[in-house]
BAFI-3210 file (N, C-alpha, C; in Angstrom, 3 decimals, decimal comma, padded with zeros to 6 digits):
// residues 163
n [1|2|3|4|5|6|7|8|9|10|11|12|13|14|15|16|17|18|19|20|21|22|23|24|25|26|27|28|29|30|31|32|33|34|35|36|37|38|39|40|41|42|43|44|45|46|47|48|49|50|51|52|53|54|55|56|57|58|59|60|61|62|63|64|65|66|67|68|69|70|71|72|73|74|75|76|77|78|79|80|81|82|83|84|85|86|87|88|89|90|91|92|93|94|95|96|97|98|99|100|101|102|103|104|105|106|107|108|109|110|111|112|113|114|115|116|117|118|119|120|121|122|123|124|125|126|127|128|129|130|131|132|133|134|135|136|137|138|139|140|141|142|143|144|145|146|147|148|149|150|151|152|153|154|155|156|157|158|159|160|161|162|163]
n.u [132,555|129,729|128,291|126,408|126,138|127,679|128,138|129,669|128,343|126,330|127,334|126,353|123,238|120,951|117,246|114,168|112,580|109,839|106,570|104,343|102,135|098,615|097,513|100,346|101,197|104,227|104,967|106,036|109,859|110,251|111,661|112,815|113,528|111,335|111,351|112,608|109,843|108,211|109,355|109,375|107,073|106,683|106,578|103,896|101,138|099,267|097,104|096,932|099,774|100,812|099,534|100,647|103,332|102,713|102,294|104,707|106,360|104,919|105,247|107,747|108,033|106,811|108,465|110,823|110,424|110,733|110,168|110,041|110,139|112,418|114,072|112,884|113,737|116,417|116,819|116,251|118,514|120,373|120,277|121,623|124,034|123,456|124,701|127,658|127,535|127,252|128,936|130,884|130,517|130,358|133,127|134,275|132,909|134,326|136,997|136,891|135,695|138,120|140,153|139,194|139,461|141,987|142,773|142,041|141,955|142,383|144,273|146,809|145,608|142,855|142,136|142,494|140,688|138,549|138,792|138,560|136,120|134,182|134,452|133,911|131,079|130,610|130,937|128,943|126,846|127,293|127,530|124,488|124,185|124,484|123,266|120,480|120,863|121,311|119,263|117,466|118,263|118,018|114,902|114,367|115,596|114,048|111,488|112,005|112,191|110,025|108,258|109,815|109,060|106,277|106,261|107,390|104,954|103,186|104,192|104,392|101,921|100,870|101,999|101,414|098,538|098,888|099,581]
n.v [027,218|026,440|026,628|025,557|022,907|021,118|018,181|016,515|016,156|012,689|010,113|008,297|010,090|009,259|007,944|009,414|009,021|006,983|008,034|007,543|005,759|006,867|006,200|005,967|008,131|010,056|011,968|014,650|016,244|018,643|021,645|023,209|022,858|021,932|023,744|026,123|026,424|027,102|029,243|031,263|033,368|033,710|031,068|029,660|030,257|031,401|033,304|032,685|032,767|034,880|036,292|035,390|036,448|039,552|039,323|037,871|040,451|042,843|041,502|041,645|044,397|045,233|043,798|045,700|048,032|049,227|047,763|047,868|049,883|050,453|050,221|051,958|054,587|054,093|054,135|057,205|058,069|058,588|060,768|062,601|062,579|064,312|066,414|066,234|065,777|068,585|069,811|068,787|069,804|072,587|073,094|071,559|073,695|076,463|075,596|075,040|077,567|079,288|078,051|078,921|080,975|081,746|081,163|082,259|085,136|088,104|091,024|090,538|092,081|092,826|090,181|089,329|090,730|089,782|088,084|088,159|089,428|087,640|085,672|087,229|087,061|084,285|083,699|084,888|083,558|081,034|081,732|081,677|079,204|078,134|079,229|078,245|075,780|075,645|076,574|074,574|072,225|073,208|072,804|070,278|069,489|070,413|069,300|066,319|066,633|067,320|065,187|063,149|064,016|063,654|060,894|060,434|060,866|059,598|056,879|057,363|057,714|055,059|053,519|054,431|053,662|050,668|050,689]
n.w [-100,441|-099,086|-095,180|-094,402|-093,402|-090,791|-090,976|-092,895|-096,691|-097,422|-099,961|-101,749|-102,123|-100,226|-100,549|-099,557|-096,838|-096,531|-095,643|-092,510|-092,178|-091,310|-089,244|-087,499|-086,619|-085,885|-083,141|-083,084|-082,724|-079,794|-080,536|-078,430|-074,820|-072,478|-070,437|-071,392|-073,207|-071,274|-070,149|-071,955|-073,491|-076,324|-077,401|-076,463|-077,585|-076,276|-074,084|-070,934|-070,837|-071,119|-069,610|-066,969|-067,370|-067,328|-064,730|-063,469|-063,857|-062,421|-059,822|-059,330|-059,798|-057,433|-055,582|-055,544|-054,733|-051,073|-048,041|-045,509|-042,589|-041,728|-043,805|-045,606|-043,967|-044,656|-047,035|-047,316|-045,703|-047,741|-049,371|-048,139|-049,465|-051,724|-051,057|-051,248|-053,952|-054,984|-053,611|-055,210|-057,932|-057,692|-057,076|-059,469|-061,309|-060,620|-060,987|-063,708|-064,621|-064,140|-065,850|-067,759|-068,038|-068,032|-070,019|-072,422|-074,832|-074,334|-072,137|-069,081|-066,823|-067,344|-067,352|-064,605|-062,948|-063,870|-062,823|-060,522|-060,818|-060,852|-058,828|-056,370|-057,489|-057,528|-054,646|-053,610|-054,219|-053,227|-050,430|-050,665|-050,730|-049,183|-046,762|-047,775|-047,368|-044,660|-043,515|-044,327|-043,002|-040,644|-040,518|-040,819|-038,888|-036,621|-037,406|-036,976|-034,469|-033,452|-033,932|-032,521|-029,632|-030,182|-030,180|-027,740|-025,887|-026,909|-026,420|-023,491|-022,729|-023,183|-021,191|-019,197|-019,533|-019,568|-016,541]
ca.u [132,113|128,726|128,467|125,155|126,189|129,232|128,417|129,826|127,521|126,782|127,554|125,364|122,445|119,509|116,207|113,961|112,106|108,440|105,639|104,377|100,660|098,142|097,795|101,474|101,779|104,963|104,890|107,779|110,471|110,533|112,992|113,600|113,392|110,198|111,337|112,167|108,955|107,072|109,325|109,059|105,891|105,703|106,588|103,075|100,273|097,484|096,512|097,323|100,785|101,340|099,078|102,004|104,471|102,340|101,865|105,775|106,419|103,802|105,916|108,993|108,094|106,721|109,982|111,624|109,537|110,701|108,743|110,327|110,914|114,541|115,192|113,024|114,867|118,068|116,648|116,274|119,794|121,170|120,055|123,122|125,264|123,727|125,427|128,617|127,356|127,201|130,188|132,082|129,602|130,723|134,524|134,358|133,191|135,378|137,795|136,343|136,221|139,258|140,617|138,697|139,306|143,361|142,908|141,047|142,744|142,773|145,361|146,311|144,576|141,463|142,010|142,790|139,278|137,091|138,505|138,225|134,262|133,820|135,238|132,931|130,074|130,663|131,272|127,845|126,377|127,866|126,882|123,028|123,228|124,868|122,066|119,332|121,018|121,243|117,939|116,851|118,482|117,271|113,401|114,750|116,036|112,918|110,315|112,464|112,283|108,400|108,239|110,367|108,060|104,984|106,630|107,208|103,784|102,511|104,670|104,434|100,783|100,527|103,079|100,282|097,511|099,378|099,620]
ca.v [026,188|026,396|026,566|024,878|022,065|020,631|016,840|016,068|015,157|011,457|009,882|008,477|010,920|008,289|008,667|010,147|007,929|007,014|009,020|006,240|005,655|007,927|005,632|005,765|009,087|010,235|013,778|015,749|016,217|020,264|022,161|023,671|022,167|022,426|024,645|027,256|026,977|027,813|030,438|032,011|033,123|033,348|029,534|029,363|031,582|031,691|034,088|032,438|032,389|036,740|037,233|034,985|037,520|040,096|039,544|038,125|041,739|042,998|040,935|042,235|045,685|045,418|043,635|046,803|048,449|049,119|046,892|047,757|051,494|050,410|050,166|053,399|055,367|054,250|055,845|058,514|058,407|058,733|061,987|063,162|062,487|065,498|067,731|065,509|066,182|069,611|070,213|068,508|070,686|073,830|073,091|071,828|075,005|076,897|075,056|075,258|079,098|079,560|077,447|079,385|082,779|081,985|080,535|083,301|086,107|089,692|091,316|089,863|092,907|092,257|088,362|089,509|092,001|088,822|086,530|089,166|089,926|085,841|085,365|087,534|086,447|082,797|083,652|085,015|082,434|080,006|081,943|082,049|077,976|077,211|079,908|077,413|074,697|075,555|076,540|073,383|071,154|073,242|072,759|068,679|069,094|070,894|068,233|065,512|067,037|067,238|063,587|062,675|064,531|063,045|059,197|060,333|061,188|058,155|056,009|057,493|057,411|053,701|053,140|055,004|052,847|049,365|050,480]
ca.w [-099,520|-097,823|-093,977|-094,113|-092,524|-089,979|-091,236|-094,605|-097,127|-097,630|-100,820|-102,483|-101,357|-099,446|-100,645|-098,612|-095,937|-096,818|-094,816|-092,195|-092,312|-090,752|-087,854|-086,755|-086,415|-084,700|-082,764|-083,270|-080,750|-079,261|-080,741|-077,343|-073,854|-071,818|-069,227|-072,151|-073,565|-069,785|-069,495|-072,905|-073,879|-077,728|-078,014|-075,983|-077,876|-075,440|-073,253|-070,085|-070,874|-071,445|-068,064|-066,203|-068,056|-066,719|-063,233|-063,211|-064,100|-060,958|-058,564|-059,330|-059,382|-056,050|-055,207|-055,918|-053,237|-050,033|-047,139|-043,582|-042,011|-041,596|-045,178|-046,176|-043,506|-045,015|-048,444|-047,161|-045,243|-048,968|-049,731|-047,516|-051,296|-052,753|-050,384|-052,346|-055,386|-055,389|-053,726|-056,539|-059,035|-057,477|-057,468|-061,120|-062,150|-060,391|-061,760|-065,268|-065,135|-064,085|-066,787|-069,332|-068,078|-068,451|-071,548|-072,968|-075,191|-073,332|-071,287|-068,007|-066,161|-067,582|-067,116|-063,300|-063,277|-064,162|-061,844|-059,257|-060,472|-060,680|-057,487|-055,988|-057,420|-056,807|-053,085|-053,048|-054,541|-052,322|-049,015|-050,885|-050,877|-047,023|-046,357|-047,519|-046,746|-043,456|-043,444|-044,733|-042,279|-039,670|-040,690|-041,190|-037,700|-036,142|-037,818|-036,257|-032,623|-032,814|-034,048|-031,443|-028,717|-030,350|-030,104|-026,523|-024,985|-027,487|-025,156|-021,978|-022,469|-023,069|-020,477|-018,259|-019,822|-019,069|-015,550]
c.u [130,967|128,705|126,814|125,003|127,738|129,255|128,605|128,957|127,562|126,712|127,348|124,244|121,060|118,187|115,277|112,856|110,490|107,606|105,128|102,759|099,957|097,731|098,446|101,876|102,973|104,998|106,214|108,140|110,081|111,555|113,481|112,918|111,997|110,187|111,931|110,772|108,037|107,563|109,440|107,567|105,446|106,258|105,226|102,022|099,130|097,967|097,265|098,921|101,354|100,713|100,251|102,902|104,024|102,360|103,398|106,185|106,056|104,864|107,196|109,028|108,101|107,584|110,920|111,322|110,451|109,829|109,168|110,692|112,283|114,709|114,263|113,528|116,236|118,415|116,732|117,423|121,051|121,230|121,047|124,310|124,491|124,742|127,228|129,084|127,684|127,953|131,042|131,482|130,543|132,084|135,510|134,064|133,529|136,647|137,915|136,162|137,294|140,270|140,673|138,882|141,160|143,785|142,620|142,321|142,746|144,206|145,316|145,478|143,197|140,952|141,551|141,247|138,168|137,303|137,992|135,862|133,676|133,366|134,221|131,682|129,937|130,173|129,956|126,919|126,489|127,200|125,203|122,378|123,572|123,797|120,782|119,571|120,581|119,753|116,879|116,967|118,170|115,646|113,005|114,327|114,572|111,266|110,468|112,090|110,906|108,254|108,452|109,912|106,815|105,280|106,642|106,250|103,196|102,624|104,669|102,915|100,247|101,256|101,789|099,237|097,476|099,629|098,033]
c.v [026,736|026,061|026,094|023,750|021,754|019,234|017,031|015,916|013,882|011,129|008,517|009,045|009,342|008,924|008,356|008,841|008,192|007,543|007,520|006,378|006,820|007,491|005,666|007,276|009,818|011,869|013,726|016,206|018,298|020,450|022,981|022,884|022,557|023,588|025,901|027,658|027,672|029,055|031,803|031,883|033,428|031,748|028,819|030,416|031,326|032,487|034,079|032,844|034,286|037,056|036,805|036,014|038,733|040,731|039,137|039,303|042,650|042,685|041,649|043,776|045,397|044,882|044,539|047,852|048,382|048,110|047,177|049,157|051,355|050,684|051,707|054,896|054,969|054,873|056,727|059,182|059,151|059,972|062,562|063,017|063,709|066,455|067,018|066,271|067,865|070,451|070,023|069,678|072,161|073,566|072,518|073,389|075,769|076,693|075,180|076,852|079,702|078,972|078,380|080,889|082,794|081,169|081,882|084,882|087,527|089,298|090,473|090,719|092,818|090,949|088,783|090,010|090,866|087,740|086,814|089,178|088,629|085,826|085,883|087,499|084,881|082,639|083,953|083,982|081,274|080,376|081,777|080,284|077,995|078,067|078,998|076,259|074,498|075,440|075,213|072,570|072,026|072,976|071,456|068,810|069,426|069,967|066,868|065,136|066,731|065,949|062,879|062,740|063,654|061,782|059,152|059,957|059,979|056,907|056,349|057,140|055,613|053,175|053,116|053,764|051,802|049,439|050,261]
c.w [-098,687|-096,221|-093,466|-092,788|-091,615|-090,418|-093,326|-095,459|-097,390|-098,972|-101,293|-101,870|-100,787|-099,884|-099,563|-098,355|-096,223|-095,829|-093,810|-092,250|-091,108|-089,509|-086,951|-086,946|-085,417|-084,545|-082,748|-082,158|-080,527|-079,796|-079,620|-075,878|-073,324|-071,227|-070,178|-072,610|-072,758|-070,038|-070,576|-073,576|-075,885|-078,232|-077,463|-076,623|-077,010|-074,502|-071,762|-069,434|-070,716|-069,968|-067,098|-066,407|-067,223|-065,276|-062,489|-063,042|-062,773|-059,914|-057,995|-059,113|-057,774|-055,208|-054,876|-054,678|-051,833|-048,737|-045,591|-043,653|-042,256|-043,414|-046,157|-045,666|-044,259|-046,238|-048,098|-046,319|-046,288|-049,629|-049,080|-048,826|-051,756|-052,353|-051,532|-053,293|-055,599|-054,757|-054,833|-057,650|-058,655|-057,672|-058,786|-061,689|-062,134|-060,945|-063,598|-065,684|-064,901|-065,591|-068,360|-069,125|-068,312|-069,884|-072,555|-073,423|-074,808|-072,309|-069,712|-066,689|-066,674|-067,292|-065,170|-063,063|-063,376|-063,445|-060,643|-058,943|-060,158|-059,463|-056,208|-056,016|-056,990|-055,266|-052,606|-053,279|-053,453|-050,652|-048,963|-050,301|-049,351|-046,511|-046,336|-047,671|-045,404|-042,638|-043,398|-043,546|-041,052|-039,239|-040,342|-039,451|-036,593|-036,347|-037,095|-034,736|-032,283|-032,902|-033,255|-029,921|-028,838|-030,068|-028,515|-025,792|-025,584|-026,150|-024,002|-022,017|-022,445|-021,742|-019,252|-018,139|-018,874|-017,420|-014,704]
res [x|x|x|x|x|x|x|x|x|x|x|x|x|x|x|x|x|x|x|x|x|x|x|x|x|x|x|x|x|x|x|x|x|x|x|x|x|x|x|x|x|x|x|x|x|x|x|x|x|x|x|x|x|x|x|x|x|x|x|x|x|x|x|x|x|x|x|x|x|x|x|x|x|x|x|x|x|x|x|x|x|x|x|x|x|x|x|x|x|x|x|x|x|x|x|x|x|x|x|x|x|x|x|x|x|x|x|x|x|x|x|x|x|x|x|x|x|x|x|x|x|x|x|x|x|x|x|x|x|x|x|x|x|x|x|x|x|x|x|x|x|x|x|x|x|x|x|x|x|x|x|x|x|x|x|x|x|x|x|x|x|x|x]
***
């Protein structure tokens, strides 16, 4: 059984409807609605129709965009998740060498010996990042302060002005 069609065929077949003169020409319906064809552009081949696509495209990026301080300070509020991140990072792989160092076939004095040397390296590791972490957010904190100085004298000086 063919899935050509959902209507039955009719029986006796109809022959086919005469062409109508070249006068009465009837236009053919759309096989899709108007407001598909605007908003798809290969049912439209010109030009016009791909720069719309185009510059839709344009809009939206720049949609994407930030446009007010408030909302690119609050990007930049988000960067507070790496510290997150890379806590979880570090206590996965802590986790993950530990795993693999008691999994692992040697004695348990040797097992003991590498969790020990780990253990100690980790720890330095760890004091190397809160080192330039700290560092970091003190440089953050120090760029802030002057900013905060400079916004001052800005405003006291106009304050001055307006008097």
């Amino acid at each position: 059984m063919s899935r050509r069609s959902a209507r039955p065929p009719e029986w006796p077949p109809q022959p086919p409807r005469p062409c109508p003169p070249p006068a009465q020409v009837i236009p053919l319906q759309p096989r899709w609605p108007s407001s598909h064809q605007k908003s798809n552009p290969t049912t439209a081949n010109n030009k016009r129709t791909w720069k719309k696509v185009a510059n839709r495209h344009k809009r939206n990026q720049r949609a994407r965009q930030p446009h007010t301080q408030k909302e690119v300070m609050r990007m930049a509020d988000n960067n507070g998740d790496f510290g997150a991140f890379l806590t979880g990072f570090i206590i996965g792989g802590l986790v993950g060498a530990v795993a693999s160092l008691l999994m692992a076939p040697q004695s348990g004095e040797e097992t003991r010996e590498q969790i020990r040397q780990r253990g100690i390296e980790l720890r330095s590791r760890a004091d190397e990042e809160i080192k330039r972490i700290r560092e970091q957010a003190e440089q953050t904190l120090a760029e802030v302060r002057a900013q905060t100085e400079e916004i001052q004298k800005r405003t006291q000086e106009l304050v001055e002005e307006a008097r």
